[in-house]
PDB file of N, CA, C and O in Angstrom:
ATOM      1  N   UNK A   1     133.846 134.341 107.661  1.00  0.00           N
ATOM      2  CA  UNK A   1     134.764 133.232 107.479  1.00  0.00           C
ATOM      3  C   UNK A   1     136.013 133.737 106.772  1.00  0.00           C
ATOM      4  O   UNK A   1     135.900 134.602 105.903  1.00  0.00           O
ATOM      5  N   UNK A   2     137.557 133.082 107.206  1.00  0.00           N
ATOM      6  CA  UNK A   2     137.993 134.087 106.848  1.00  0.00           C
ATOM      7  C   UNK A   2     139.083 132.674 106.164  1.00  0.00           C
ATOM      8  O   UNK A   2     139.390 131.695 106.844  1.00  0.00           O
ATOM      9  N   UNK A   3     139.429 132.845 105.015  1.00  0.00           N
ATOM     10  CA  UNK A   3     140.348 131.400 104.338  1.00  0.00           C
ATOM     11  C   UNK A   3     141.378 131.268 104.305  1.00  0.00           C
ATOM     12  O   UNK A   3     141.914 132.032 103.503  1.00  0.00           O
ATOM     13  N   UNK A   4     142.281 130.379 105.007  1.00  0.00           N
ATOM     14  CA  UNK A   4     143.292 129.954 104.569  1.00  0.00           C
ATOM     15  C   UNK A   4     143.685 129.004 103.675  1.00  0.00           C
ATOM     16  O   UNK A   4     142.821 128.446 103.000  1.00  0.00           O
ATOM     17  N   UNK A   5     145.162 128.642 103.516  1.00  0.00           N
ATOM     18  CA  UNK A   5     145.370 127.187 102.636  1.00  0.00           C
ATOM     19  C   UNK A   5     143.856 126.425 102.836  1.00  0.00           C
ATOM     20  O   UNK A   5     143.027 126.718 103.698  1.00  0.00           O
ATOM     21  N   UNK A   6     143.707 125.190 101.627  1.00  0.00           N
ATOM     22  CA  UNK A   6     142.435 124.281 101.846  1.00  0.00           C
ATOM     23  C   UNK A   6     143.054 123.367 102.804  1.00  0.00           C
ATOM     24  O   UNK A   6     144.194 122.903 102.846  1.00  0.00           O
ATOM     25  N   UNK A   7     142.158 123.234 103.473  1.00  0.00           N
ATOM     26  CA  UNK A   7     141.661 122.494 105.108  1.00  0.00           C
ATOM     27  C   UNK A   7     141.330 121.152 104.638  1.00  0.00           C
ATOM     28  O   UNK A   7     140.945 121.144 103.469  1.00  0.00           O
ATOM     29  N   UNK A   8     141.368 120.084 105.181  1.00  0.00           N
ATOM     30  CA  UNK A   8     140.532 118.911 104.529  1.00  0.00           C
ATOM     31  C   UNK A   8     139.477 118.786 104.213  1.00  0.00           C
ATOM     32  O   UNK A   8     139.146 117.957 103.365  1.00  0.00           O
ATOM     33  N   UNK A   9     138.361 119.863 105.021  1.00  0.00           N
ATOM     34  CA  UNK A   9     136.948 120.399 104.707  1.00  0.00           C
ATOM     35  C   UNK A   9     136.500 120.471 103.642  1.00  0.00           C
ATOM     36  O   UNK A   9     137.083 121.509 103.328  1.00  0.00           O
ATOM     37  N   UNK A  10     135.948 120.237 102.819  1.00  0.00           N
ATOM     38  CA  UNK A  10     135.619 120.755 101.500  1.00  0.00           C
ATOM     39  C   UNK A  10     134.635 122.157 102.158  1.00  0.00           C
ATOM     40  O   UNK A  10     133.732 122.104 102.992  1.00  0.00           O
ATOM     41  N   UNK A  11     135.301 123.584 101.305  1.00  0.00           N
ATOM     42  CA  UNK A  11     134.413 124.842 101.763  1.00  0.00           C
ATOM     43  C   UNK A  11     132.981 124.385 101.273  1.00  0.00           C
ATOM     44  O   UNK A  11     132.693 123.794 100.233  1.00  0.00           O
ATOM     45  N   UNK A  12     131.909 124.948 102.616  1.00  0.00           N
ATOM     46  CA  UNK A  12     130.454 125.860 101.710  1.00  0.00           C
ATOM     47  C   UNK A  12     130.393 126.677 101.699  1.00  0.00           C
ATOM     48  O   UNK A  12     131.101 127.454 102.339  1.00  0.00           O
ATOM     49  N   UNK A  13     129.286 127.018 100.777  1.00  0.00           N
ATOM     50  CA  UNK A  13     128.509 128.427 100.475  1.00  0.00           C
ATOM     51  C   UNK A  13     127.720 128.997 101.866  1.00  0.00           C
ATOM     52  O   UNK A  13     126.804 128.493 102.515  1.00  0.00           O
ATOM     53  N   UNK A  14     128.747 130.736 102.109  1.00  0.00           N
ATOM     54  CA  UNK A  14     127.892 131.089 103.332  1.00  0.00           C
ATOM     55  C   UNK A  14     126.560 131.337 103.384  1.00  0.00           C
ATOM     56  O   UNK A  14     126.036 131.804 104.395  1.00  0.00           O
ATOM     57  N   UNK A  15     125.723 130.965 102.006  1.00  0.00           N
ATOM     58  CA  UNK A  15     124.543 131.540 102.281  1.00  0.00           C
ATOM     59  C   UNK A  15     123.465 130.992 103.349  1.00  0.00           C
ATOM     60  O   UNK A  15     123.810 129.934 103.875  1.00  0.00           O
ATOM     61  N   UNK A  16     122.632 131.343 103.629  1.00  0.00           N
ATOM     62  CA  UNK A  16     121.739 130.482 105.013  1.00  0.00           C
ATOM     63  C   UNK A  16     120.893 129.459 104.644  1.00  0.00           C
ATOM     64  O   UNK A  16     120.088 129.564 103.718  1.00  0.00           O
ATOM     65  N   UNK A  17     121.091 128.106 105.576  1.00  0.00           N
ATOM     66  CA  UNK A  17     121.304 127.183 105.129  1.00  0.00           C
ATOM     67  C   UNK A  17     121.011 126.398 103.808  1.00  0.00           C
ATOM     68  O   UNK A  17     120.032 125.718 103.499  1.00  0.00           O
ATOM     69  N   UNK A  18     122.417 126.766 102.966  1.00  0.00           N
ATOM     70  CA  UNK A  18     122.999 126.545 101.932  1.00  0.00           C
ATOM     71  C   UNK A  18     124.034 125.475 102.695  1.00  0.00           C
ATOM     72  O   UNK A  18     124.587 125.595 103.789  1.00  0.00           O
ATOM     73  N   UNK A  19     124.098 124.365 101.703  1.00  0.00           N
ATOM     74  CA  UNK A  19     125.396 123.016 102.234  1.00  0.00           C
ATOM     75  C   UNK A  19     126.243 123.073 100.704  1.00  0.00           C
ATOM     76  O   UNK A  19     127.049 122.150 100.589  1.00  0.00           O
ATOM     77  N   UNK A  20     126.182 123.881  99.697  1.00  0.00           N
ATOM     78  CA  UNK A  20     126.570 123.393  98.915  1.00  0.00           C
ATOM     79  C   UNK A  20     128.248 123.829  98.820  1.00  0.00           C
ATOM     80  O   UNK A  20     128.624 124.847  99.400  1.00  0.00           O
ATOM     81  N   UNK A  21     129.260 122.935  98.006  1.00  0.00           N
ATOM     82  CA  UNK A  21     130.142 123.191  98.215  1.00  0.00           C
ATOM     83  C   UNK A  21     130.178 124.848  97.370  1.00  0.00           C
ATOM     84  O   UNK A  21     129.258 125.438  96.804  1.00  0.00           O
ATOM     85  N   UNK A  22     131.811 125.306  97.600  1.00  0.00           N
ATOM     86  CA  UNK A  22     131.647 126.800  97.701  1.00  0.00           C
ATOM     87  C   UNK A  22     132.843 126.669  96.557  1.00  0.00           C
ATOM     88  O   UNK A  22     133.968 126.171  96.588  1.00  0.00           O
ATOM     89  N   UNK A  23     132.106 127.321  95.578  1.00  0.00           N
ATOM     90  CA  UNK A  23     133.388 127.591  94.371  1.00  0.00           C
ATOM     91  C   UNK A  23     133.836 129.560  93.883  1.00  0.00           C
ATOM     92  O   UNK A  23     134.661 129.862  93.021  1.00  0.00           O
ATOM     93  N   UNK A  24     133.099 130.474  94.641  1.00  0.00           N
ATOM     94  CA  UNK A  24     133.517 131.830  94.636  1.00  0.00           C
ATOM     95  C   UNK A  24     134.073 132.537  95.924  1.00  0.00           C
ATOM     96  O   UNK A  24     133.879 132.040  97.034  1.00  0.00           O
ATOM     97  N   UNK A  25     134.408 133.103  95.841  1.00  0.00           N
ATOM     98  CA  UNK A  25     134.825 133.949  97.180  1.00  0.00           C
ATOM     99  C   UNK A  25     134.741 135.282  96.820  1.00  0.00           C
ATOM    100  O   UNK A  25     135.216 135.834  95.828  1.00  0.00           O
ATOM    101  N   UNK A  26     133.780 135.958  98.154  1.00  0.00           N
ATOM    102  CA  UNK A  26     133.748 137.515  98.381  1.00  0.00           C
ATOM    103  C   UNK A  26     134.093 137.959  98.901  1.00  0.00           C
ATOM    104  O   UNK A  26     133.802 138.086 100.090  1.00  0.00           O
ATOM    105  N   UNK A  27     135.245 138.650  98.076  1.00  0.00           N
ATOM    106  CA  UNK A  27     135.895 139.610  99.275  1.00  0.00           C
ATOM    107  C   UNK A  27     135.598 140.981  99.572  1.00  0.00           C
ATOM    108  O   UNK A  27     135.641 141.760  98.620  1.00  0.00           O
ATOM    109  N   UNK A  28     135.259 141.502 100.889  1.00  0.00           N
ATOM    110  CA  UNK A  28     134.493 142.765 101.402  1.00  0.00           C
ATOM    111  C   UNK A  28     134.456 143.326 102.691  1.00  0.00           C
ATOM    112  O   UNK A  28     134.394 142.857 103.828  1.00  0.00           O
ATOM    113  N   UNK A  29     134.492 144.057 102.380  1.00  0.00           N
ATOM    114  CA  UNK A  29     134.947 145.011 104.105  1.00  0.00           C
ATOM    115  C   UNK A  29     133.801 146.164 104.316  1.00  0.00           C
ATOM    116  O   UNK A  29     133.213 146.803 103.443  1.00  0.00           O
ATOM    117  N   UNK A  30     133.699 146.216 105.370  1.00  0.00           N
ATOM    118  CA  UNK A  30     132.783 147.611 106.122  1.00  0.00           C
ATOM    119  C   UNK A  30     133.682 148.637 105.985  1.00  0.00           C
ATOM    120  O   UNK A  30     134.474 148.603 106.927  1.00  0.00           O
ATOM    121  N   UNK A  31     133.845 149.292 105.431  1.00  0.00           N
ATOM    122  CA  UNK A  31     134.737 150.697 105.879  1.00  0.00           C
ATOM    123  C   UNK A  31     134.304 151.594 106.921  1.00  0.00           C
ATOM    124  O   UNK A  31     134.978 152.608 107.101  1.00  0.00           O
ATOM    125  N   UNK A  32     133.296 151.387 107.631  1.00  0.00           N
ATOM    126  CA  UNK A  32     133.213 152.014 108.855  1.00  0.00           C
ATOM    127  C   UNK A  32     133.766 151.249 109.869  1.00  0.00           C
ATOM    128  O   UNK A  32     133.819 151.830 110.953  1.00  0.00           O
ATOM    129  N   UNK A  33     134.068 150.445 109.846  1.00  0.00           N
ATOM    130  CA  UNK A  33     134.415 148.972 110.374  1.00  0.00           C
ATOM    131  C   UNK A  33     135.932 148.571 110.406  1.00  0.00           C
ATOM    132  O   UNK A  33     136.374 147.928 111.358  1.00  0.00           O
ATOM    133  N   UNK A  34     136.545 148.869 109.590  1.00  0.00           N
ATOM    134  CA  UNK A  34     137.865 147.858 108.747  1.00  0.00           C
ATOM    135  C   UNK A  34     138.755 149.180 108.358  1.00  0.00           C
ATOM    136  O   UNK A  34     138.341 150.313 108.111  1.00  0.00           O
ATOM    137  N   UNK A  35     139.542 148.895 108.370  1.00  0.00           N
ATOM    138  CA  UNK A  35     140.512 149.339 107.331  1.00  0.00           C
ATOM    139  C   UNK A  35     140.495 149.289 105.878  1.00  0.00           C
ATOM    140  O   UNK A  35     140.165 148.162 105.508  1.00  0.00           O
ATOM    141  N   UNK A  36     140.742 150.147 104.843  1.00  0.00           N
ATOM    142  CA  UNK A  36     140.902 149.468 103.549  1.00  0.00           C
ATOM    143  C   UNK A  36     141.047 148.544 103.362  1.00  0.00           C
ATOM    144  O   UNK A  36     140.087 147.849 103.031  1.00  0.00           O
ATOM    145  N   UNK A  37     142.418 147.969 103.475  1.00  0.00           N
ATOM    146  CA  UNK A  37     143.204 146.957 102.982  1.00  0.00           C
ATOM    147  C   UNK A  37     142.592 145.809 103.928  1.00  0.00           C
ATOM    148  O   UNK A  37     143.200 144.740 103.870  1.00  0.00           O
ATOM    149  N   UNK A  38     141.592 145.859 104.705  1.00  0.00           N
ATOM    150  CA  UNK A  38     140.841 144.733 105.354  1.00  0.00           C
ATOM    151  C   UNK A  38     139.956 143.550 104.474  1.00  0.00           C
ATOM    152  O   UNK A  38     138.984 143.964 103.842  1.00  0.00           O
ATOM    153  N   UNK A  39     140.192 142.484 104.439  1.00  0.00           N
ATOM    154  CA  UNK A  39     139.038 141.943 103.678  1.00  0.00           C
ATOM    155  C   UNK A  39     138.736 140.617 104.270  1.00  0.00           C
ATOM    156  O   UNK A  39     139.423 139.607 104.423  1.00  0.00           O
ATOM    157  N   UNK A  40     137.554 140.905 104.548  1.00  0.00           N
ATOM    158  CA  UNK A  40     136.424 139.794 105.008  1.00  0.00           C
ATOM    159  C   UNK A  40     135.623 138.731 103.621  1.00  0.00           C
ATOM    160  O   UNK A  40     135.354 138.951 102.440  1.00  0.00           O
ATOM    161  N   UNK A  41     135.486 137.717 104.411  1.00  0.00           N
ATOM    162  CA  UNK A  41     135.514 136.883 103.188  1.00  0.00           C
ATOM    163  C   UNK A  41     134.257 136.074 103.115  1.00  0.00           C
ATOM    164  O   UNK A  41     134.301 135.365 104.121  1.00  0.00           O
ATOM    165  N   UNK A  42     132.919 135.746 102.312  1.00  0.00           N
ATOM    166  CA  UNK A  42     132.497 134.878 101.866  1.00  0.00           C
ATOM    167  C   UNK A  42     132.502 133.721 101.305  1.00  0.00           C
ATOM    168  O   UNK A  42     133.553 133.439 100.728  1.00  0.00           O
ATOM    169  N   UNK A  43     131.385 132.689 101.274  1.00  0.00           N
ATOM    170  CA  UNK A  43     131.751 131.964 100.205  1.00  0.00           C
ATOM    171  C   UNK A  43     130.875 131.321 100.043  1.00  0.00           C
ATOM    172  O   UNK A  43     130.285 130.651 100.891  1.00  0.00           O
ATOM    173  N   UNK A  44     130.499 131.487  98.185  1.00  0.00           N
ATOM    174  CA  UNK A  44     129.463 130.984  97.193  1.00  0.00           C
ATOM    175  C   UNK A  44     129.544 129.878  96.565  1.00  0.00           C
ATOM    176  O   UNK A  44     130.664 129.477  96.249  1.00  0.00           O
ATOM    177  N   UNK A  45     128.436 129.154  96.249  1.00  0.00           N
ATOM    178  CA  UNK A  45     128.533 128.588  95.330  1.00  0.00           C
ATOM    179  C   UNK A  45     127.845 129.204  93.773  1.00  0.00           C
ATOM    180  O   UNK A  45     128.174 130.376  93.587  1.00  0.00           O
ATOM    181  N   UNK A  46     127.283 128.825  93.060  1.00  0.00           N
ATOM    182  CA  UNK A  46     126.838 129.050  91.929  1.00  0.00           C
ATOM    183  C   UNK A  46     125.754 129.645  92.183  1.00  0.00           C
ATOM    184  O   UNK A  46     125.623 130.830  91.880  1.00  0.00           O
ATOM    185  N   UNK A  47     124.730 128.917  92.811  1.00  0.00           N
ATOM    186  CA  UNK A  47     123.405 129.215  92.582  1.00  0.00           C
ATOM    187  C   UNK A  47     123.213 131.177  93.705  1.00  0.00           C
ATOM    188  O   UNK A  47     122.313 131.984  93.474  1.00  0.00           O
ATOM    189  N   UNK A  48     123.859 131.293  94.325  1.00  0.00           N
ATOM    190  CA  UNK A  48     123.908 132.257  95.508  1.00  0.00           C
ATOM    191  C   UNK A  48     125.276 133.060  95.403  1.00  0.00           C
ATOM    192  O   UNK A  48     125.604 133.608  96.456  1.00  0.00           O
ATOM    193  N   UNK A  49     125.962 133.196  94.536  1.00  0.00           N
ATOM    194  CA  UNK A  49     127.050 133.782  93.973  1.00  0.00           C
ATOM    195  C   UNK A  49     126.434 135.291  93.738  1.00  0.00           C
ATOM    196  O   UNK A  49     127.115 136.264  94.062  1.00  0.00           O
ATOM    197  N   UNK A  50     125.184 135.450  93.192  1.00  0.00           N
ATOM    198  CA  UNK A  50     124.947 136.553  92.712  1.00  0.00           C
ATOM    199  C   UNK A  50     124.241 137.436  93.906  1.00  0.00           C
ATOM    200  O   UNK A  50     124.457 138.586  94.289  1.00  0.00           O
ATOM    201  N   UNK A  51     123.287 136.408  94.349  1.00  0.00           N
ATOM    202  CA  UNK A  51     121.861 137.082  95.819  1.00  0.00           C
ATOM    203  C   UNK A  51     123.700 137.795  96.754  1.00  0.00           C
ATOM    204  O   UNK A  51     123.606 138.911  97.266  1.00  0.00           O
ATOM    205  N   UNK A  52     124.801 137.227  96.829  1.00  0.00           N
ATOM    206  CA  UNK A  52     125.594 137.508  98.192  1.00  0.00           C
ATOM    207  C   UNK A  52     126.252 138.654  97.333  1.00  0.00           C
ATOM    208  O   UNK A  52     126.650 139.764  97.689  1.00  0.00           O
ATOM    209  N   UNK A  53     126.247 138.204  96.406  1.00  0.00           N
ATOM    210  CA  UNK A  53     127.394 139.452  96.166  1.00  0.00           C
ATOM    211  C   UNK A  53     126.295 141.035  96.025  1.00  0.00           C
ATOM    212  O   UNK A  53     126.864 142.106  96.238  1.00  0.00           O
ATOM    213  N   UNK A  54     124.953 141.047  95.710  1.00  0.00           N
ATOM    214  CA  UNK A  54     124.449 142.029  95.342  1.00  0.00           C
ATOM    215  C   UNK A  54     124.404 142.629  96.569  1.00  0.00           C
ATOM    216  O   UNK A  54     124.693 143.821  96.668  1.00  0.00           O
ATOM    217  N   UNK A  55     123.908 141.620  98.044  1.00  0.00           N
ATOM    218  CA  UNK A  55     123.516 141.843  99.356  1.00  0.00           C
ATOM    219  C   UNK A  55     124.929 143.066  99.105  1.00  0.00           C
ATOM    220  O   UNK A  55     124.735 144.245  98.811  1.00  0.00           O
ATOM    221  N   UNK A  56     125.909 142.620  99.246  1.00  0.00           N
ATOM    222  CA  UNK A  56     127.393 143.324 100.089  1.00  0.00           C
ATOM    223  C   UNK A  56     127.345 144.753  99.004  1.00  0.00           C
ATOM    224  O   UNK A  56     127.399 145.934  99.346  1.00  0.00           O
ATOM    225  N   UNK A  57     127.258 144.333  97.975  1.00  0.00           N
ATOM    226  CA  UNK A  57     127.407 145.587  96.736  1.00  0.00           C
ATOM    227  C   UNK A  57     126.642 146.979  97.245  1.00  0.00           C
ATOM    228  O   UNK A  57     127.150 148.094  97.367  1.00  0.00           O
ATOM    229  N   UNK A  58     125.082 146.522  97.538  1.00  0.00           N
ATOM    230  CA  UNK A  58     124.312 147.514  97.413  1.00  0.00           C
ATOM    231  C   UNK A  58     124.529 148.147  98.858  1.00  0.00           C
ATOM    232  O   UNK A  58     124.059 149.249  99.142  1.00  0.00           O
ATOM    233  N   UNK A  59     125.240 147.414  99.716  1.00  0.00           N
ATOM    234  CA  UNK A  59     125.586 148.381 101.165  1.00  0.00           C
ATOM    235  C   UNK A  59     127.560 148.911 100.912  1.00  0.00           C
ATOM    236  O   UNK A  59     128.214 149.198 101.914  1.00  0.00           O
ATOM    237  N   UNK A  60     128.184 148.950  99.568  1.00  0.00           N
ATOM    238  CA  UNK A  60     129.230 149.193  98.970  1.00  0.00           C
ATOM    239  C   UNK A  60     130.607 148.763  99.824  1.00  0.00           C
ATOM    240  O   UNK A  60     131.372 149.501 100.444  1.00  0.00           O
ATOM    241  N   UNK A  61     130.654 147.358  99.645  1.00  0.00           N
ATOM    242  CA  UNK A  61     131.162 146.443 100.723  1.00  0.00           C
ATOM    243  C   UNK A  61     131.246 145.636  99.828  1.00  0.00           C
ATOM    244  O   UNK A  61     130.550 144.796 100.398  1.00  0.00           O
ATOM    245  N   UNK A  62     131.469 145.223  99.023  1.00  0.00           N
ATOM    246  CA  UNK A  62     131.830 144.116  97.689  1.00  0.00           C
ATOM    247  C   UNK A  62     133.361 144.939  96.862  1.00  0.00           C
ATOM    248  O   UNK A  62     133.437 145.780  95.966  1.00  0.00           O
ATOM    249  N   UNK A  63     134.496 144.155  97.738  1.00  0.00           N
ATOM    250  CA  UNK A  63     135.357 144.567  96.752  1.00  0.00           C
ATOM    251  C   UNK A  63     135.951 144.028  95.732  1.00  0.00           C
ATOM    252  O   UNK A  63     136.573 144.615  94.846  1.00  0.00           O
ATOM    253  N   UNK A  64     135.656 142.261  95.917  1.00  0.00           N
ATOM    254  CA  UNK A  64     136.022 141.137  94.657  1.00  0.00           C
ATOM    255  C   UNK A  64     135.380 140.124  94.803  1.00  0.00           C
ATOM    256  O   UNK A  64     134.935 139.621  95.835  1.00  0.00           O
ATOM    257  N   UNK A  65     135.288 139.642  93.249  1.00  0.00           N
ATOM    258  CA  UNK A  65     134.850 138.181  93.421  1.00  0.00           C
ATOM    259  C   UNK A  65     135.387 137.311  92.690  1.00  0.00           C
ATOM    260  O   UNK A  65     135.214 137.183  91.478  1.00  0.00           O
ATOM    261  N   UNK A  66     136.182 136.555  93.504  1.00  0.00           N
ATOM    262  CA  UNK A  66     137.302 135.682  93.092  1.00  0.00           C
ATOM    263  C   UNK A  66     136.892 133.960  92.770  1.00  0.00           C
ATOM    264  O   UNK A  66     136.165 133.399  93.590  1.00  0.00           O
ATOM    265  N   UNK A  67     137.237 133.427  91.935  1.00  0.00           N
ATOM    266  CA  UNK A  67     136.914 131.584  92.263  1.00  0.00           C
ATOM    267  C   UNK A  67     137.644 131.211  93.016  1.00  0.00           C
ATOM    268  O   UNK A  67     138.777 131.673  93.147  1.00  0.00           O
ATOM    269  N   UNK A  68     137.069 130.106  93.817  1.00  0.00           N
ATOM    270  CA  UNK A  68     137.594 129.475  95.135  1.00  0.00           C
ATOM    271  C   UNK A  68     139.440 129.119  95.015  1.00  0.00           C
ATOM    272  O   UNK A  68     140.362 129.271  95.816  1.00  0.00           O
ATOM    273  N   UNK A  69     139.358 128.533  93.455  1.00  0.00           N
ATOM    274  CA  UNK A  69     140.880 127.470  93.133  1.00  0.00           C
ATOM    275  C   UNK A  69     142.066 128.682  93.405  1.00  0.00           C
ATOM    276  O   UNK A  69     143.184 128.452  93.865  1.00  0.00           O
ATOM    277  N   UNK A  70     141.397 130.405  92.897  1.00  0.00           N
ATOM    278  CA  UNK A  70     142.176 131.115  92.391  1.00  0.00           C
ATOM    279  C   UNK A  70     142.396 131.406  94.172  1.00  0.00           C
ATOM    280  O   UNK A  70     143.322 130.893  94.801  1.00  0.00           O
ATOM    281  N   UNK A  71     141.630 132.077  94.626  1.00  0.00           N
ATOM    282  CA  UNK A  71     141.679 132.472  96.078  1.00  0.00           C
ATOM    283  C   UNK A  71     142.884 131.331  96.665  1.00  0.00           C
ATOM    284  O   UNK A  71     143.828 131.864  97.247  1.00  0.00           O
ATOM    285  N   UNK A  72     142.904 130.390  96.596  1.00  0.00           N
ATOM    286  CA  UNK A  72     143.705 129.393  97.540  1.00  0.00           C
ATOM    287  C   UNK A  72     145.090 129.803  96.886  1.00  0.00           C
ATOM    288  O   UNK A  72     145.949 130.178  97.684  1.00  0.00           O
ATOM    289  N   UNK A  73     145.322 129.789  95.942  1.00  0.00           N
ATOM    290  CA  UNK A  73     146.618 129.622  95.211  1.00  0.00           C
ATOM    291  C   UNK A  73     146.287 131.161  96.052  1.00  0.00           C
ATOM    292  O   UNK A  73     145.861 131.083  97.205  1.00  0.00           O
ATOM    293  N   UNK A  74     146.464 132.294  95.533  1.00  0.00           N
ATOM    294  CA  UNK A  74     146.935 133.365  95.847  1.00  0.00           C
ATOM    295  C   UNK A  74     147.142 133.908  97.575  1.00  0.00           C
ATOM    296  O   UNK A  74     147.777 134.862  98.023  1.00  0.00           O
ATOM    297  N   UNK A  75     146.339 132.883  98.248  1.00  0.00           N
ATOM    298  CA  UNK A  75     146.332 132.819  99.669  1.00  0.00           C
ATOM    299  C   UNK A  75     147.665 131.985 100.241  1.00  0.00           C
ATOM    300  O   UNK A  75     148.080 132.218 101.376  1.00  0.00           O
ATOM    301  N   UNK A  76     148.212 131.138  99.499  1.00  0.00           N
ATOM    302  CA  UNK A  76     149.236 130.367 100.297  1.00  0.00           C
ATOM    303  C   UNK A  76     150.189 131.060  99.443  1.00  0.00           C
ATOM    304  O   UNK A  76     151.250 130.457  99.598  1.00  0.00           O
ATOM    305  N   UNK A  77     150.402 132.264  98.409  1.00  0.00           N
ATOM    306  CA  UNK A  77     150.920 132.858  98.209  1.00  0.00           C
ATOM    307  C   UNK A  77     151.631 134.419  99.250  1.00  0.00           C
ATOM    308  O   UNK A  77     152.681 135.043  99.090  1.00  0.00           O
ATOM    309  N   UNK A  78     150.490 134.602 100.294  1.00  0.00           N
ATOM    310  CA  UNK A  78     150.766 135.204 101.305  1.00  0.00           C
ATOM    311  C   UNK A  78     151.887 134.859 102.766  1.00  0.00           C
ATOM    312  O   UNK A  78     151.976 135.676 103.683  1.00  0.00           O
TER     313      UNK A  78
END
C-alpha cells in the first residue's frame, strides 16, 4: 500500500485480517527488488506495530517507522 494525502478512508493496519484503524507507517524496501531511495509502505496500528515491523527488520527491509499524522504531513509535503 503505498500513501498519499488522507483519502476520506480512514487507513488500516496491513496486518492479516486486522480492521483496526492504522496510526504507524513502515517504510521498507527489498533491495534486491527496489532501488534505495524506494520505499514501500505499511500500515500499523498499535497492537501489530511491533509483529510488522520485526517481520520486515529481520529480512533487513525496515527502513522507518513513522506515525501516520507525521507521514501525511510530510507526504503532501512532496
Amino acid at each position: 500500500m503505498i500513501l498519499g494525502p488522507v483519502s476520506e478512508e480512514k487507513p488500516i493496519c496491513s496486518a492479516k485480517g486486522c480492521r483496526a484503524d492504522a496510526v504507524w507507517v513502515l517504510a521498507w524496501n527489498n533491495p534486491k527488488l527496489h532501488t534505495p531511495e524506494r520505499r514501500k509502505t505499511w500500515l500499523a496500528c498499535e497492537e501489530h506495530r511491533e509483529h510488522l515491523s520485526g517481520f520486515l527488520d529481520v529480512r533487513g527491509f525496515l527502513k522507518d517507522v513513522v506515525p501516520l499524522a507525521d507521514w501525511d504531513d510530510s507526504a503532501a509535503d512532496r
